[in-house]
PyMOL commands that place a pseudoatom at each C-alpha (Angstrom):
pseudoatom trace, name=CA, resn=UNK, resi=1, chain=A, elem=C, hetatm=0, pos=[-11.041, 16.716, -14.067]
pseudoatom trace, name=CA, resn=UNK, resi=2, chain=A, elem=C, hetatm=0, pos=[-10.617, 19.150, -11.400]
pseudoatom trace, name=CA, resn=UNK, resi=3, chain=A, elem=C, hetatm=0, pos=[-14.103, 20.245, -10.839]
pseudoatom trace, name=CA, resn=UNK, resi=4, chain=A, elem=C, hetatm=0, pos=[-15.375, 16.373, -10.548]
pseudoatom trace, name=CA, resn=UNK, resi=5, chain=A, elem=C, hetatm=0, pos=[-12.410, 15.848, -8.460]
pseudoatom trace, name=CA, resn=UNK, resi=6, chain=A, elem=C, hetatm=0, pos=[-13.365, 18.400, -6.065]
pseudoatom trace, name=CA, resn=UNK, resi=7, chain=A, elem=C, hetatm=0, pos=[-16.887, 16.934, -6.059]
pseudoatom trace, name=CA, resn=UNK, resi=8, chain=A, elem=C, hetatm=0, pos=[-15.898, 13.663, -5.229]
pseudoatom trace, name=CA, resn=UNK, resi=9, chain=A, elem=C, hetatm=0, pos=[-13.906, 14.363, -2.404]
pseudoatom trace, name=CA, resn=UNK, resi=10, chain=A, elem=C, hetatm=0, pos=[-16.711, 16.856, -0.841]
pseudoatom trace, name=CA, resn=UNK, resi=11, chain=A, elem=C, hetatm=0, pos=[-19.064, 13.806, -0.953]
pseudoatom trace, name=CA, resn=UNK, resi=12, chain=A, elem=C, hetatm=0, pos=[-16.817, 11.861, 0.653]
pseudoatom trace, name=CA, resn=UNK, resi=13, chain=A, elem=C, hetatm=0, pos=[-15.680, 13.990, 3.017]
pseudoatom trace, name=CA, resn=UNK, resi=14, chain=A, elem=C, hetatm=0, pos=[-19.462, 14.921, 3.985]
pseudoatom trace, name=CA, resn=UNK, resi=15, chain=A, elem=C, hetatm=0, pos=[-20.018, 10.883, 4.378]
pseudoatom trace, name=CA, resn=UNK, resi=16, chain=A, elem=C, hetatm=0, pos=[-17.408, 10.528, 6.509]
pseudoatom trace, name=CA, resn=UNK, resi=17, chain=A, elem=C, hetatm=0, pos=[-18.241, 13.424, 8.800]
pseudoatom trace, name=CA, resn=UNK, resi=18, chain=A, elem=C, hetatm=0, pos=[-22.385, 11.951, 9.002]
pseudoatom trace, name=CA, resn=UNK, resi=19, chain=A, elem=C, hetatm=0, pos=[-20.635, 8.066, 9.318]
pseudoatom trace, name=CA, resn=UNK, resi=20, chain=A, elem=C, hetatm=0, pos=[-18.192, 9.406, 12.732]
pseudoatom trace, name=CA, resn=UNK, resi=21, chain=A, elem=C, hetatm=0, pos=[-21.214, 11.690, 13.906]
pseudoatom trace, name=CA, resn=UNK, resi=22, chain=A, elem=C, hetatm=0, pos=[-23.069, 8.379, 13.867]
pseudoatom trace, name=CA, resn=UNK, resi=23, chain=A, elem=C, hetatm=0, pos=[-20.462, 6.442, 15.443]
pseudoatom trace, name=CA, resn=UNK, resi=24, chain=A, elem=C, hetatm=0, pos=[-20.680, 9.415, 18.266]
pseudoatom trace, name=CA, resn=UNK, resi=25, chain=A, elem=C, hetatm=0, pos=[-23.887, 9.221, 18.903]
pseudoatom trace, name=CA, resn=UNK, resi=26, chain=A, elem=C, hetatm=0, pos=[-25.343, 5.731, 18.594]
pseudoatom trace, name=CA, resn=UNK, resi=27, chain=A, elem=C, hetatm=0, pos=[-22.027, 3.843, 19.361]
pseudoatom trace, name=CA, resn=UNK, resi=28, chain=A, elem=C, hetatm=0, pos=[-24.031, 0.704, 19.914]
pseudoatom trace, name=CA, resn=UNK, resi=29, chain=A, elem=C, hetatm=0, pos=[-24.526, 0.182, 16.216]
pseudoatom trace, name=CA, resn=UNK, resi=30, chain=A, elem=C, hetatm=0, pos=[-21.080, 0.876, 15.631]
pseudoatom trace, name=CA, resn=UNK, resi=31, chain=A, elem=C, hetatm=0, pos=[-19.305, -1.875, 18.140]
pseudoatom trace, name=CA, resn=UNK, resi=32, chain=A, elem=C, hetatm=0, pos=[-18.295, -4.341, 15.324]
pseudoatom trace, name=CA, resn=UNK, resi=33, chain=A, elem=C, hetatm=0, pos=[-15.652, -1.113, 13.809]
pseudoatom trace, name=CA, resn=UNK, resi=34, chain=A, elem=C, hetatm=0, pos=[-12.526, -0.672, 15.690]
pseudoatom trace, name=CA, resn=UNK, resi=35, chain=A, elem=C, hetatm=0, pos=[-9.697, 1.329, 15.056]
pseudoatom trace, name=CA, resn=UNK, resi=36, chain=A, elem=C, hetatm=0, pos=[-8.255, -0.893, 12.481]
pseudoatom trace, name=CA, resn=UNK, resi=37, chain=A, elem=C, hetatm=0, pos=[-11.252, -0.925, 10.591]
pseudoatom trace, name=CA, resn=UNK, resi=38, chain=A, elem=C, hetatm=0, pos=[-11.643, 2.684, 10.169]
pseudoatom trace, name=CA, resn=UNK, resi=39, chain=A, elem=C, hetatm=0, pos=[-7.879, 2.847, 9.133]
pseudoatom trace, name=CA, resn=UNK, resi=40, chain=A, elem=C, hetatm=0, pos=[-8.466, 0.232, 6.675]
pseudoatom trace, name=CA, resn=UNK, resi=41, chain=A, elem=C, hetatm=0, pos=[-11.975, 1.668, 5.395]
pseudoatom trace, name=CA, resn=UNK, resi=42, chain=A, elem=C, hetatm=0, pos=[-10.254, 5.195, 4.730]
pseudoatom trace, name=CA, resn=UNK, resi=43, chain=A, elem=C, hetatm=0, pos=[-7.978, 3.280, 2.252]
pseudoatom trace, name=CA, resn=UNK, resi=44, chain=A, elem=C, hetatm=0, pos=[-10.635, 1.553, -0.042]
pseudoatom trace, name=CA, resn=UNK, resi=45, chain=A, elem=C, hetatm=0, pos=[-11.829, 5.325, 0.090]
pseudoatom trace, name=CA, resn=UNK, resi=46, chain=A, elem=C, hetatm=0, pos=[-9.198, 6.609, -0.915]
pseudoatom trace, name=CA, resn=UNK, resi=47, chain=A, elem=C, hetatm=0, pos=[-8.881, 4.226, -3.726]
pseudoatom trace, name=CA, resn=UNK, resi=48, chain=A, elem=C, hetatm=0, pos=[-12.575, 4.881, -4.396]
pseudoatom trace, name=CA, resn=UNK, resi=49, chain=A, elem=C, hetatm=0, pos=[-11.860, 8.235, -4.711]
pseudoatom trace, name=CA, resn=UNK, resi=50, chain=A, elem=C, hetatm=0, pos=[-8.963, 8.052, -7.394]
pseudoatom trace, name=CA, resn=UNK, resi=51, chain=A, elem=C, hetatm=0, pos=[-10.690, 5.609, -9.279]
pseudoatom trace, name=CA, resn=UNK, resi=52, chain=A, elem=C, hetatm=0, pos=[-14.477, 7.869, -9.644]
pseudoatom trace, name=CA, resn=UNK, resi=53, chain=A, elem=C, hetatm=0, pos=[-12.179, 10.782, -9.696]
pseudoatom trace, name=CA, resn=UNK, resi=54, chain=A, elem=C, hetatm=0, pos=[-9.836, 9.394, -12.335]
pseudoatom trace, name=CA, resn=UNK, resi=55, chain=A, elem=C, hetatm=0, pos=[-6.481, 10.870, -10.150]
pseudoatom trace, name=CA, resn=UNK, resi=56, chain=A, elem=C, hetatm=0, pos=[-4.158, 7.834, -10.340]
pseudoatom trace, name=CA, resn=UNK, resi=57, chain=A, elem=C, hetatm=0, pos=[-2.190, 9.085, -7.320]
pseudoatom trace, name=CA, resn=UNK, resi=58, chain=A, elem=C, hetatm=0, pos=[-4.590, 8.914, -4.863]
pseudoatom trace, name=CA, resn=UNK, resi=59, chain=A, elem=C, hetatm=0, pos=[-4.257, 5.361, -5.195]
pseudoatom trace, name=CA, resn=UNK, resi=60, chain=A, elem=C, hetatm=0, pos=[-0.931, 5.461, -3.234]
pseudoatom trace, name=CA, resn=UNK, resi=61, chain=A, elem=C, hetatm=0, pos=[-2.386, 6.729, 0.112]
pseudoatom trace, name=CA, resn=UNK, resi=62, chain=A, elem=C, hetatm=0, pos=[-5.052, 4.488, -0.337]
pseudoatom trace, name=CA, resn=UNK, resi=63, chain=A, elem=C, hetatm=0, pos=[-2.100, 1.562, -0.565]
pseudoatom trace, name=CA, resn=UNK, resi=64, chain=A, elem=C, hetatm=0, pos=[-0.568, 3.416, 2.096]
pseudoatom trace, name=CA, resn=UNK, resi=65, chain=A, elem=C, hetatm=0, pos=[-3.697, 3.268, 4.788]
pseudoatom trace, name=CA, resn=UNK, resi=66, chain=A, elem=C, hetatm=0, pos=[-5.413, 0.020, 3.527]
pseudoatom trace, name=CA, resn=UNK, resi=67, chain=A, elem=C, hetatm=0, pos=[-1.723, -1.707, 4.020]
pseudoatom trace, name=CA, resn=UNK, resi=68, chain=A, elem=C, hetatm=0, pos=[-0.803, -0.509, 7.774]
pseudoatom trace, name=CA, resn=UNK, resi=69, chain=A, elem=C, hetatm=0, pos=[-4.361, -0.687, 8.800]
pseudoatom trace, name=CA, resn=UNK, resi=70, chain=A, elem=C, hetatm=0, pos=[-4.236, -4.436, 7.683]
pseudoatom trace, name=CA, resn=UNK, resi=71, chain=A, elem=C, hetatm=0, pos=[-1.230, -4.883, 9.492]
pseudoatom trace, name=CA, resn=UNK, resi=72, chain=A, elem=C, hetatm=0, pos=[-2.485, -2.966, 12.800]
pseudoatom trace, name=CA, resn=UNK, resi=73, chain=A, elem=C, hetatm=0, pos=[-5.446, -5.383, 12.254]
pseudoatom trace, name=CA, resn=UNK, resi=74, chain=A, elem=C, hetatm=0, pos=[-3.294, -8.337, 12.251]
pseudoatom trace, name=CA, resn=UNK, resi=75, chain=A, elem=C, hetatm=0, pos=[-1.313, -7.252, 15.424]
pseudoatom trace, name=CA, resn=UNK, resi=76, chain=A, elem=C, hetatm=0, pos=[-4.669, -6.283, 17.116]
pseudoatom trace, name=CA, resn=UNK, resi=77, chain=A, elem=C, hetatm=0, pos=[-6.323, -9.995, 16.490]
pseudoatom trace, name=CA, resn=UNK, resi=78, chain=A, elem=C, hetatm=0, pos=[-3.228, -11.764, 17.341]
pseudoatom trace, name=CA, resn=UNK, resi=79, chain=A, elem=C, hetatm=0, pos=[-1.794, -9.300, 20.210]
pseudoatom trace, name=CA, resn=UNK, resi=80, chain=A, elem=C, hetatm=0, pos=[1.764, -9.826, 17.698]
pseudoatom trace, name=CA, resn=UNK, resi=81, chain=A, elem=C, hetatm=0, pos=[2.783, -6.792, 18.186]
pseudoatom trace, name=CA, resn=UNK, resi=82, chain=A, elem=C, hetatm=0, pos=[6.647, -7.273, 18.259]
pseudoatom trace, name=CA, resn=UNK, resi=83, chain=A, elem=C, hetatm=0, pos=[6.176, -8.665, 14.155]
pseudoatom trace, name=CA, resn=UNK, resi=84, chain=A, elem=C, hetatm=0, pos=[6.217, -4.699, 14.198]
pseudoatom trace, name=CA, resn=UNK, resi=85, chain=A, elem=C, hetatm=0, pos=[10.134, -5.296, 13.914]
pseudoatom trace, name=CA, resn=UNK, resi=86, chain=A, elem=C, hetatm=0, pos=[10.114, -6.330, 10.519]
pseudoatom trace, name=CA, resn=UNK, resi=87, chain=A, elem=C, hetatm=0, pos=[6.561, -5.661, 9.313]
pseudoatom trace, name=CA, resn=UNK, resi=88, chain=A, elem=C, hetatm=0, pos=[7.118, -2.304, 8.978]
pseudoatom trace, name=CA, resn=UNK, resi=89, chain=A, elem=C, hetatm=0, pos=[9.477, -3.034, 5.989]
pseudoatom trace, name=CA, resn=UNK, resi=90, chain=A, elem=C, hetatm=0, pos=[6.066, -3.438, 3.748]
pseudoatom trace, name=CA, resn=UNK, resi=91, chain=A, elem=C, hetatm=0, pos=[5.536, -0.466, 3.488]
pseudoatom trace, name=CA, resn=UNK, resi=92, chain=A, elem=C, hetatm=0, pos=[7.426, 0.403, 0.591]
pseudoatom trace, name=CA, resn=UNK, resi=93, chain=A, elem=C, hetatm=0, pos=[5.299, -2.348, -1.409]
pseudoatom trace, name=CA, resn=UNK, resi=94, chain=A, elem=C, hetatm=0, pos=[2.044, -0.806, -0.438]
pseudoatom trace, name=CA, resn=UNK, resi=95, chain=A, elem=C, hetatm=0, pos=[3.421, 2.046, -1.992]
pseudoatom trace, name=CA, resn=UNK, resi=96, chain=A, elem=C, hetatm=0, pos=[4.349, 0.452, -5.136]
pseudoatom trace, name=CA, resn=UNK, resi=97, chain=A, elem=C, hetatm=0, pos=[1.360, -1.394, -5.014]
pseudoatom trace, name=CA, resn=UNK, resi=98, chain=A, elem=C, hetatm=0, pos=[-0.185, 2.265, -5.194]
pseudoatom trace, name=CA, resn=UNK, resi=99, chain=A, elem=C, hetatm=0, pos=[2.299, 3.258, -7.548]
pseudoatom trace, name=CA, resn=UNK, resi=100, chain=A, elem=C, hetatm=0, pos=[0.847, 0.295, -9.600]
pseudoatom trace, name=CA, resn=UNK, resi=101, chain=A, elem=C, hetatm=0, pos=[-3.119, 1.202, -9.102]
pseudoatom trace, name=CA, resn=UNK, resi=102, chain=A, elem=C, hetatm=0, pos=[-2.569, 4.562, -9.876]
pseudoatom trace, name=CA, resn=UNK, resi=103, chain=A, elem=C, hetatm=0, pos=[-0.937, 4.078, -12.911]
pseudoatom trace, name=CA, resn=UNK, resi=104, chain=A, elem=C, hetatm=0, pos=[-3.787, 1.337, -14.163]
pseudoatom trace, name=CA, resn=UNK, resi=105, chain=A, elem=C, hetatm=0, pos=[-5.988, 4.571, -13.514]
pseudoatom trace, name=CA, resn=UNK, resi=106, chain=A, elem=C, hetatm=0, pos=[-3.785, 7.266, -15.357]
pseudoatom trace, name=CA, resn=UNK, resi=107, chain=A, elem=C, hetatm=0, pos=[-3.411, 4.613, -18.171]
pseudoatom trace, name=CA, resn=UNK, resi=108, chain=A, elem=C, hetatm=0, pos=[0.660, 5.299, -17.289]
pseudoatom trace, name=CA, resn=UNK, resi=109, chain=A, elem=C, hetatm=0, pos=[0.733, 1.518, -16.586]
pseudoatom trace, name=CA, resn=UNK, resi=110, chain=A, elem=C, hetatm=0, pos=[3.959, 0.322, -18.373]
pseudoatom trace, name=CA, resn=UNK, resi=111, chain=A, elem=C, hetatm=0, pos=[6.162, 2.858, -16.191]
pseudoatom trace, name=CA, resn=UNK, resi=112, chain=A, elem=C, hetatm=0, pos=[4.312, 2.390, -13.044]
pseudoatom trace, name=CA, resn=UNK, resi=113, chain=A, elem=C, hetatm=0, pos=[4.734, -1.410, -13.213]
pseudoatom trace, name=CA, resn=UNK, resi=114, chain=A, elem=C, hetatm=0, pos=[8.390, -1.119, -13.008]
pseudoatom trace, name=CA, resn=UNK, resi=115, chain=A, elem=C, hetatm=0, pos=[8.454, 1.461, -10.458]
pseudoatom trace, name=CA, resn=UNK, resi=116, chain=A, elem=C, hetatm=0, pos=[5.642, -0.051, -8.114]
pseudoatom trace, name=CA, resn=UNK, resi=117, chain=A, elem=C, hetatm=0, pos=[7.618, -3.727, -8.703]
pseudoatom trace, name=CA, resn=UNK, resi=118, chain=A, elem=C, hetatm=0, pos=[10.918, -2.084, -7.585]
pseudoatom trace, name=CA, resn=UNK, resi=119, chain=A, elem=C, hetatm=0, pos=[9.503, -1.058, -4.739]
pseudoatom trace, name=CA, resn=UNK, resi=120, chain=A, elem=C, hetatm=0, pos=[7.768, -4.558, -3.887]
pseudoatom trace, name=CA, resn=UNK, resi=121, chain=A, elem=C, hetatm=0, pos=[10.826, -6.242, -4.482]
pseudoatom trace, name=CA, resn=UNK, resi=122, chain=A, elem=C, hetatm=0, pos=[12.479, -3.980, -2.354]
pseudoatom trace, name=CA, resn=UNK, resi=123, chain=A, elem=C, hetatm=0, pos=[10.454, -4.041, 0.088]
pseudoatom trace, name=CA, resn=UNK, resi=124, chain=A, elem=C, hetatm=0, pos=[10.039, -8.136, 0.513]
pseudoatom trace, name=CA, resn=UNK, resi=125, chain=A, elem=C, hetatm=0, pos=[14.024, -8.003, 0.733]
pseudoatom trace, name=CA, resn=UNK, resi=126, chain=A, elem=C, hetatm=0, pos=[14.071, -6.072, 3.630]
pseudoatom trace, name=CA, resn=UNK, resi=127, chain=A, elem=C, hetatm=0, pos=[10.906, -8.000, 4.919]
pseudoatom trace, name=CA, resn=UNK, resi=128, chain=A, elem=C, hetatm=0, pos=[12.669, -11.137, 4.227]
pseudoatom trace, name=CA, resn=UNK, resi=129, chain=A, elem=C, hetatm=0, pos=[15.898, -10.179, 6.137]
pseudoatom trace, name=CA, resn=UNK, resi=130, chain=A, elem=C, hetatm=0, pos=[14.770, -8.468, 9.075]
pseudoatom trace, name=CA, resn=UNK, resi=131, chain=A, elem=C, hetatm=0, pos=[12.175, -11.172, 9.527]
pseudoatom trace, name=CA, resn=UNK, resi=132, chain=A, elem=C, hetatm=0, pos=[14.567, -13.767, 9.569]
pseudoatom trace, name=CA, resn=UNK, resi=133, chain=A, elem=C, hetatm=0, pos=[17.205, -12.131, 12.101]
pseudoatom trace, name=CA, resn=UNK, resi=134, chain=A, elem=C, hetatm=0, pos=[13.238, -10.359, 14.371]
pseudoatom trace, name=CA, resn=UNK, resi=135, chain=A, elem=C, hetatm=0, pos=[11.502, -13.965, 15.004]
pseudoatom trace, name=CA, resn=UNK, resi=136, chain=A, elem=C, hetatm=0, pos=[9.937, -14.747, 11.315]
pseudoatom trace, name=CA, resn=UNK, resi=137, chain=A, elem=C, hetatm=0, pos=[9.898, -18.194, 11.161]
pseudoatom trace, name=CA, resn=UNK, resi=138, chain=A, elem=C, hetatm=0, pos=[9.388, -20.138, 7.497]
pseudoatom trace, name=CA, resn=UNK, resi=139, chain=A, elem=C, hetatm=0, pos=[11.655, -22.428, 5.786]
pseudoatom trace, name=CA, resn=UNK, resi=140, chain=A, elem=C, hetatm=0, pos=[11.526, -20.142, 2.470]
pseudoatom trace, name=CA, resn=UNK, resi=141, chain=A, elem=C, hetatm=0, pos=[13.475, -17.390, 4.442]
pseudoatom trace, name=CA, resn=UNK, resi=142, chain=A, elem=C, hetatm=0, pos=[16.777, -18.589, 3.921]
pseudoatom trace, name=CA, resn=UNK, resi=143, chain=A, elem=C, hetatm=0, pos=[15.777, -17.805, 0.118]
pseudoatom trace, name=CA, resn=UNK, resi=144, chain=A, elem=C, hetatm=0, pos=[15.135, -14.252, 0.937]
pseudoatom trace, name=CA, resn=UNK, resi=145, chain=A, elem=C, hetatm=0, pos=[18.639, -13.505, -1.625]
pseudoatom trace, name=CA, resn=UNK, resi=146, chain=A, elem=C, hetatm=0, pos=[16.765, -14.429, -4.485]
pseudoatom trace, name=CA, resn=UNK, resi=147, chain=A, elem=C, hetatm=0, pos=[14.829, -10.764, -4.120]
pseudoatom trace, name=CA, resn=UNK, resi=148, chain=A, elem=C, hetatm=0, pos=[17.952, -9.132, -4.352]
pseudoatom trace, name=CA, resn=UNK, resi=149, chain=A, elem=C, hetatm=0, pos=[18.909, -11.355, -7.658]
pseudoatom trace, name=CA, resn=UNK, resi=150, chain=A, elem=C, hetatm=0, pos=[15.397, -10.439, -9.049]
pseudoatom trace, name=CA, resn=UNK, resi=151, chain=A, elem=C, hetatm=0, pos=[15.787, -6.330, -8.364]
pseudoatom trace, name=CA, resn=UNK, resi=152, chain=A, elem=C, hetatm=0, pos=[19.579, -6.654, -10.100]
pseudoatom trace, name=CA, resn=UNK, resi=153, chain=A, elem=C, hetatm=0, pos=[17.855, -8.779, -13.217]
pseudoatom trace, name=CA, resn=UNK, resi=154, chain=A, elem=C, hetatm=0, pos=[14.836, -5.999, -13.236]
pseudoatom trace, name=CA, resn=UNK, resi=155, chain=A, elem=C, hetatm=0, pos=[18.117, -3.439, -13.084]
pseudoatom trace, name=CA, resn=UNK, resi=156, chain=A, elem=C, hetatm=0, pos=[19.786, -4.748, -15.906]
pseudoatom trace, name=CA, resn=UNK, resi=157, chain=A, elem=C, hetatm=0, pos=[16.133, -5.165, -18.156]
pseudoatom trace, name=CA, resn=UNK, resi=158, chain=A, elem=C, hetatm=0, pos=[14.912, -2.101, -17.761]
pseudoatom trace, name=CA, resn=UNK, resi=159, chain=A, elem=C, hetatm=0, pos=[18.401, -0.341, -18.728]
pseudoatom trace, name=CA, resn=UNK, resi=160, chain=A, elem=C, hetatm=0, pos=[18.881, -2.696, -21.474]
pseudoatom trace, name=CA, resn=UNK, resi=161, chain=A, elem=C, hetatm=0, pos=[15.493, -1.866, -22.808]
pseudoatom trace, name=CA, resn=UNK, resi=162, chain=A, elem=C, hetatm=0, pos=[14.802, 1.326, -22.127]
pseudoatom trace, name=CA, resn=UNK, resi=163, chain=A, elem=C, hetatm=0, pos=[16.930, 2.996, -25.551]
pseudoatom trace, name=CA, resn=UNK, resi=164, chain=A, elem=C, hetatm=0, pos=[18.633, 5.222, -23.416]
pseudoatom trace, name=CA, resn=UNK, resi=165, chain=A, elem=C, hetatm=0, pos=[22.854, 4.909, -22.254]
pseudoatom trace, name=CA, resn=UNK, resi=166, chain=A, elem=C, hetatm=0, pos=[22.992, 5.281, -18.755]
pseudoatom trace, name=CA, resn=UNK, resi=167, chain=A, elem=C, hetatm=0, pos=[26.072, 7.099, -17.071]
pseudoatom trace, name=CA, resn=UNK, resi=168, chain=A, elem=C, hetatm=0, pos=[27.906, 5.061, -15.026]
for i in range(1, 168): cmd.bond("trace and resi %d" % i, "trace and resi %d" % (i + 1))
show_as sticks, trace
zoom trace
């Protein structure tokens, strides 16, 4: 696992290096790529790389990168960049969204689903509120509780079904 590992991330490492010597040199071809593109495109490598590789957490920078380079895309398009105020809160879900990939990969799914959906849940709550007090605007954002209601019901499952007594 280690050796093909290893292998993988030489070859990518060696196609990024001839792809940005490229860009350097014949920058007219390249025009269409900006910054958030490049962000973005090292993410699906990433996630290339831990699926060929078969390393399940490589799928969480991946999340990581493909996330905030979708959301620097955004800004860029839109020139939105005060949504920074409450976007940022995502992040944690792209991590549990990695935390979710990763353990599809390391066949670890049943754990990593609860984890990764913590984190989404989370994450959308804090979305949710500091979008609604940062210039969000959306009728459903007055709803934003029912994330907290859903993390304390995923609490009490996961306790309740997990075999083991919890200290309190």
């Amino acid at each position: 696992m280690k050796h093909r590992s290893g292998i993988v991330g030489g070859i990518i490492l060696v196609l990024l290096g001839v792809f940005f010597l490229a860009k350097q040199l014949v920058p007219e071809y390249f025009q269409f790529l900006d910054w958030t593109v490049v962000i973005i495109g090292l993410g699906v490598l990433f996630f290339l790389w831990a699926v060929i590789a078969g390393t399940g957490g490589l799928a969480v920078p991946g999340a990581i990168l493909t996330g905030i380079g979708a959301i620097f895309f955004y800004q860029n398009q839109t020139g939105n960049w005060e949504s920074w105020s409450f976007v940022w809160a995502l992040i944690p879900a792209f991590i549990g969204v990695g935390i979710i990939i990763g353990g599809i990969i390391d066949r670890k799914f049943e754990r990593a689903f609860g984890d990764g959906l913590t984190l989404i849940i989370i994450s959308g709550i804090f979305f949710f509120a500091f979008g609604s007090f940062f210039g969000l605007q959306h009728d459903l954002l007055q709803y934003w509780p029912v994330l907290l209601i859903l993390l304390g019901l995923i609490s009490i499952v996961r306790v309740a079904f997990s075999g083991k007594k919890q200290n309190v």
